[in-house]
C-alpha positions in Angstrom: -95.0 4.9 87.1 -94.6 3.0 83.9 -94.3 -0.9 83.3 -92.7 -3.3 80.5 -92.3 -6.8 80.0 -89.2 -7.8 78.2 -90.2 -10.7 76.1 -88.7 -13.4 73.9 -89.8 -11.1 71.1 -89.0 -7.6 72.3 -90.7 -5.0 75.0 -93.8 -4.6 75.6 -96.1 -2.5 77.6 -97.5 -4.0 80.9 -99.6 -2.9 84.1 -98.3 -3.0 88.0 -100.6 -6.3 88.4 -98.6 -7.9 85.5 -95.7 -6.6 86.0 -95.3 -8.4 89.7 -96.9 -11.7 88.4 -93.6 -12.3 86.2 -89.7 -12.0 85.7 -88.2 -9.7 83.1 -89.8 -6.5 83.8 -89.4 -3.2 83.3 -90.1 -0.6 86.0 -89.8 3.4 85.8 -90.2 5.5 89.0 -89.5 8.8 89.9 -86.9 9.3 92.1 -89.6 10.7 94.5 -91.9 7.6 94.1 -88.8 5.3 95.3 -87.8 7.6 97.7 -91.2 7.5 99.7 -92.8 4.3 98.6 -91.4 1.2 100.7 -93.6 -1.2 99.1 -91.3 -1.2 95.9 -88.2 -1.7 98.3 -90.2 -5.0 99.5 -90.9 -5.8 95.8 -87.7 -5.8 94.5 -86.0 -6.8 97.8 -83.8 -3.5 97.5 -83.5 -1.8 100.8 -81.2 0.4 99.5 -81.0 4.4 99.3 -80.2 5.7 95.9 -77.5 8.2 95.6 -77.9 11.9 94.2 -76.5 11.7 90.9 -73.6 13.6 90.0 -71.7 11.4 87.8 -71.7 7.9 86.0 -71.3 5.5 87.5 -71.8 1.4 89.1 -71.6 -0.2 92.2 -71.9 -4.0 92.7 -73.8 -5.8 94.9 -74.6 -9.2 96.1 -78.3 -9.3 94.3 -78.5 -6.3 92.3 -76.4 -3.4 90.6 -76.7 0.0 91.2 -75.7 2.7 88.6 -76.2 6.3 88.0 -75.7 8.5 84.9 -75.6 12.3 84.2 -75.6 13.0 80.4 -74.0 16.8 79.9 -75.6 18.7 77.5 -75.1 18.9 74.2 -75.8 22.8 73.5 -77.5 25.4 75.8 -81.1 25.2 74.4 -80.7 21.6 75.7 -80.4 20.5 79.9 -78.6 17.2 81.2 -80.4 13.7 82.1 -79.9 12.2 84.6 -81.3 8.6 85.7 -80.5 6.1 87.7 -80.7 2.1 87.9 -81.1 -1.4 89.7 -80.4 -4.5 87.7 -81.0 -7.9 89.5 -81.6 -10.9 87.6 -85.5 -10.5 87.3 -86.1 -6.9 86.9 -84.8 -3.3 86.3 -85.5 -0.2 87.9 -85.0 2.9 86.2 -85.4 5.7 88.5 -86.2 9.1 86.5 -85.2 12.5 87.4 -86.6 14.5 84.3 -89.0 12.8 82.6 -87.4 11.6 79.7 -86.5 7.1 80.3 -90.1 6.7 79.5 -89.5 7.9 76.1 -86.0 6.3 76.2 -87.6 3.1 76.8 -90.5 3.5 73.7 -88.0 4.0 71.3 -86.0 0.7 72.1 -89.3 -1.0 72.2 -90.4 0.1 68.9 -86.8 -0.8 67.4 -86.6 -4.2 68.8 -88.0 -7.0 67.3 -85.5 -10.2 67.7 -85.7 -13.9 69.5 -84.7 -14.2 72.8 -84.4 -10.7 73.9 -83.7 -10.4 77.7 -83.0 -8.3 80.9 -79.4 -8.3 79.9 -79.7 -7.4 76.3 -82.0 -4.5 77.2 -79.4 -3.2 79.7 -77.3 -3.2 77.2 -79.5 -1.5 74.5 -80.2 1.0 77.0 -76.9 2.0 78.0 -75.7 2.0 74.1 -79.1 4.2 73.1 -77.4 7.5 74.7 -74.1 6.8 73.2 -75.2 5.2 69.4 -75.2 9.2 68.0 -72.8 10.7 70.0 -69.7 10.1 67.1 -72.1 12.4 65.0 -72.3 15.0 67.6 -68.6 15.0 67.9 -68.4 15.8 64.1 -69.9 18.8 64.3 -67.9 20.1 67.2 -65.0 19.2 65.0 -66.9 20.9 62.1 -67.2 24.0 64.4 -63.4 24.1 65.1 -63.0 23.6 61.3 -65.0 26.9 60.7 -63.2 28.9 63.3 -59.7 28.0 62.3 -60.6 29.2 59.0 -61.5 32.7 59.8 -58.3 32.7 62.1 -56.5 32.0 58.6 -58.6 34.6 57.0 -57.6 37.3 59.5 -61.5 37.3 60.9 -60.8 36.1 64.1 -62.3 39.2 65.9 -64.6 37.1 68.4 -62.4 34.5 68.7 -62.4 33.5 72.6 -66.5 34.6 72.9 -66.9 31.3 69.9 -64.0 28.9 71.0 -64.8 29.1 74.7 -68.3 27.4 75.0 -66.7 24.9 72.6 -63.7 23.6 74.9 -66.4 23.6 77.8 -68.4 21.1 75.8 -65.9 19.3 75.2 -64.5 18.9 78.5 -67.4 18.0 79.8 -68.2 15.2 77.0 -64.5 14.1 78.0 -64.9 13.3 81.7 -68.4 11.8 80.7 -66.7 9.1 78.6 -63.9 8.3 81.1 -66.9 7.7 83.6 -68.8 5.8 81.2 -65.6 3.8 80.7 -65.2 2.8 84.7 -68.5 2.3 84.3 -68.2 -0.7 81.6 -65.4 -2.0 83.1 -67.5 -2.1 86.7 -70.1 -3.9 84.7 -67.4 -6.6 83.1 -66.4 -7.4 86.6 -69.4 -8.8 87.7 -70.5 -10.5 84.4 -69.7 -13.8 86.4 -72.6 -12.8 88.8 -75.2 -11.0 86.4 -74.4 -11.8 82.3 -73.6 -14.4 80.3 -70.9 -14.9 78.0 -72.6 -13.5 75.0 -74.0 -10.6 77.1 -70.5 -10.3 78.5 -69.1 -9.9 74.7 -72.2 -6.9 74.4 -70.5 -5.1 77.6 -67.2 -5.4 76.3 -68.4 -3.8 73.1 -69.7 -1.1 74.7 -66.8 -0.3 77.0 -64.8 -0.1 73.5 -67.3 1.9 72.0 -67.2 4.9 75.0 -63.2 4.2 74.4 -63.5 5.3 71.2 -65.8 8.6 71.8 -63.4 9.3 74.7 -60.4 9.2 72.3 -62.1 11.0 69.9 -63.2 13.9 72.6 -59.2 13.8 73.7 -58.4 14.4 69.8 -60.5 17.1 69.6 -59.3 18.6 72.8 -56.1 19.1 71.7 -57.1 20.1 68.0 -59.0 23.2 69.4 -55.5 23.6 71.7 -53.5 23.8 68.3 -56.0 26.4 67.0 -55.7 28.4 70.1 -51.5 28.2 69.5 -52.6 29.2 65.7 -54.5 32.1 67.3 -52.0 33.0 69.3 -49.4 33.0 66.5 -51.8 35.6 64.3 -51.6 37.8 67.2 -48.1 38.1 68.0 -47.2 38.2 64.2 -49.7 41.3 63.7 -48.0 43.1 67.1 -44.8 42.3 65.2 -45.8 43.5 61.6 -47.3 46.7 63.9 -44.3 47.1 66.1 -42.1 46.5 62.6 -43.9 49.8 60.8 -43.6 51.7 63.8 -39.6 50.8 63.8 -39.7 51.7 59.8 -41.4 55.3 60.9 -38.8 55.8 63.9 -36.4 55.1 61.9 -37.2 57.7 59.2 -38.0 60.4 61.1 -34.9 60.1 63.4 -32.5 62.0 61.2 -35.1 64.6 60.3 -35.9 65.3 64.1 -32.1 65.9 64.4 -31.9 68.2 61.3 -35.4 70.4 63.2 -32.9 69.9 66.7 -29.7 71.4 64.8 -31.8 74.4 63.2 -33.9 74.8 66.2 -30.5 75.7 68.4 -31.1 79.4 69.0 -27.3 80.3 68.4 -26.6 83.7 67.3 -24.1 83.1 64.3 -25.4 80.4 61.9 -24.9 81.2 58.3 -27.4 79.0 57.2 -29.9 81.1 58.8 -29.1 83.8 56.7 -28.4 82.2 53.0 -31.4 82.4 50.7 -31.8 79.6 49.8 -31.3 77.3 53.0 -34.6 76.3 53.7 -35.1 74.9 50.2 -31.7 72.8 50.6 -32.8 71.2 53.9 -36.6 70.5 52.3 -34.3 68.6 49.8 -32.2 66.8 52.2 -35.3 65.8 54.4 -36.9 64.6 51.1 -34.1 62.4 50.2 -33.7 61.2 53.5 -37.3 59.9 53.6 -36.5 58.4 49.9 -33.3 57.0 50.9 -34.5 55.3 53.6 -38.0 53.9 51.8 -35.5 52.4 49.4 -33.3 50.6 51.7 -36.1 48.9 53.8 -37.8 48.0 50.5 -34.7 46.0 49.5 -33.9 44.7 52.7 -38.1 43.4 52.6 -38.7 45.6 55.9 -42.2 45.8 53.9 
């Protein structure tokens, strides 16, 4: 269990004692400690059984909101957070699931040193902490993308699926996690008569347009690895077509001199050819101009 005081001045670091003396605090438990301990349902007056978290989300009541959040990862060496919350107008709960809000929380409280910082900016700092870098994670998915179109250009595309795949799943994934955080904001606006004020209302709108805006962009790039695929695609069918093109060209070529072996090959008894001297020679010939003839003729035609 750890403890903050949200001060005029910023966050600061507090003990249980403290903590239940005053308004404005901070409090991160476990999601086993609120599970089991029924003292901090009296505490808060929240007799209410959090949800396992599967998505993000926010639920309005009459003295407190609820919300949960799952953050996808953003590679495999990496695993998803997942937290959730209470806000009423004294104190917030952050229930942990892996270990990390604590550190979430230190970093805001190192990085915030203003006048009148409250419950409702910090719910708003939070939320916007896990989405303030996220435009620069979606670079280098793009970046990625970039890289692979390139070698499809270059004719390197030999392990195309193995390196596109993992990167439409992470972007699927970031996709539905901005249309959730979305809902989300727009649950929050809805009961800024109840919990925020106007300014803090203006901070929840800004954050609604910011996971817009990272939604839109994770759409974009959606479809931009979509056109790469079609690009992909394209290379294929246009190197079974330059394939199924030379093996046309060879047909084509050797039709005539598999009928010249057919008509030699006939095992008739009176075919002067087969006696004349100088018959094989003649059909060598005409099977060599044949195979010229026909090289010229798909050369000017630009068969190849």
């Amino acid at each position: 269990m750890v403890y903050y005081l949200i001060q005029e001045d910023g966050i600061r670091k507090t003990d249980e004692k403290q903590l239940k003396k005053t308004d404005n605090g901070i409090c991160i438990l476990s999601w086993q400690e609120w599970q089991k301990n029924q003292q901090w349902h009296a505490f808060f007056g929240i007799w209410h059984t959090a949800d396992n978290i599967h998505y993000c989300k926010v639920e309005s009541y009459k003295d407190f909101l609820y919300g949960t959040v799952s953050i996808p990862a953003k590679s495999t060496k990496e695993e998803k957070q997942e937290f959730a919350f209470y806000y009423t107008k004294s104190h917030i709960l952050l229930l942990d699931k892996d270990g990390k809000m604590e550190h979430q929380v230190q970093k805001l409280a190192q990085n915030t040193v203003q006048e009148e910082y409250t419950t409702e900016r910090f719910l708003y700092d939070f939320l916007q902490s896990f989405v303030s870098e996220d435009l620069f994670f979606l670079e280098t998915i793009e970046q990625k993308i970039a890289k692979i179109e390139e070698k499809v250009l270059q004719g390197n595309a030999e392990q195309f699926n193995y390196q596109m795949l993992p990167v439409k799943k992470i972007i699927t994934r970031f996709y539905h996690y901005y249309s959730q955080l979305k809902e989300m904001s727009e649950e929050l606006l809805d009961s800024r008569e109840t919990f925020f004020g106007k300014e803090d209302e203006q901070r929840m709108r800004m954050y609604g347009e910011r996971v817009c805006r990272l939604a839109g962009e994770t759409k974009l790039l959606r479809e931009y690895a979509m056109q790469v695929q079609e690009v992909y695609q394209s290379e294929i069918g246009l190197r079974q077509n330059n394939v199924m093109k030379m093996l046309t060209i060879v047909t084509t070529i050797f039709l005539p001199l598999s009928l010249i072996a057919g008509w030699y090959g006939m095992n008739f008894a009176f075919m002067p050819e087969l006696q004349y001297r100088y018959a094989y020679p003649i059909v060598f010939i005409v099977s060599v101009l044949v195979v010229i003839i026909s090289l010229l003729f798909f050369k000017k035609k630009h068969f190849w």
